[in-house]
C-alpha positions in Angstrom: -215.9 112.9 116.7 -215.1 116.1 117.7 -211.9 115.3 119.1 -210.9 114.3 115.8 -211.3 117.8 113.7 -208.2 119.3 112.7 -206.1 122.3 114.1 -206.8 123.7 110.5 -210.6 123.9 109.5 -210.1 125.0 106.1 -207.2 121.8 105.1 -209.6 119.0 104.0 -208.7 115.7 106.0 -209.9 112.4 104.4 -210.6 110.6 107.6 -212.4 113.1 109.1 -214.5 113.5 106.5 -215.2 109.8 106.1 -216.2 109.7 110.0 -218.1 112.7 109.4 -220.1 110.3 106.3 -220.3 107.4 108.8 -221.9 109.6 111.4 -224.1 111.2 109.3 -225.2 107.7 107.7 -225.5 107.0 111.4 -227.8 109.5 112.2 -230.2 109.0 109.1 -230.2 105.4 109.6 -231.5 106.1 113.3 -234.3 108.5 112.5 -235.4 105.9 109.3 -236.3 103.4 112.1 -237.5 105.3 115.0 -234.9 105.3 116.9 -234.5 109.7 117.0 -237.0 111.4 115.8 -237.2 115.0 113.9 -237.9 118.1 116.0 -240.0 121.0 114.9 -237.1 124.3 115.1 -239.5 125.6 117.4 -239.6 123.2 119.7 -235.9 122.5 119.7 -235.3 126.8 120.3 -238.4 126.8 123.1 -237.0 123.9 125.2 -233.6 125.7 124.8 -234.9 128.5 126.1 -237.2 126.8 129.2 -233.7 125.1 130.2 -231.7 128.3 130.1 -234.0 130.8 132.0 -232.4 132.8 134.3 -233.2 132.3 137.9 
C-alpha cells in the first residue's frame, strides 16, 4: 500500500484512496472475527519501548 501513495500528499488520488477504503474494510473485518485483536495504547507504547532499549 505504501508504495502506492503519491509524490504529492496534499493532490487527492481516487485509487489510492479506494485502496486505502479496501484496507481499512480489511482491517475491521479482521478484528470483527478474531482474527487481530485491539491493543490497549499502553501496551502497544510499553512493548515498543521493551524492544527498543538500549543495550
Amino acid at each position: 500500500m505504501s508504495d502506492r501513495t503519491s509524490d504529492s500528499p496534499d493532490l487527492p488520488d481516487p485509487s489510492t484512496d479506494a485502496l486505502w477504503a479496501k484496507e481499512a474494510d480489511d482491517r475491521v473485518e479482521a478484528y470483527r472475527t478474531g482474527e487481530v485483536r485491539a491493543v490497549a495504547l499502553a501496551e502497544a507504547l510499553a512493548s515498543y519501548q521493551v524492544a527498543n532499549k538500549p543495550l
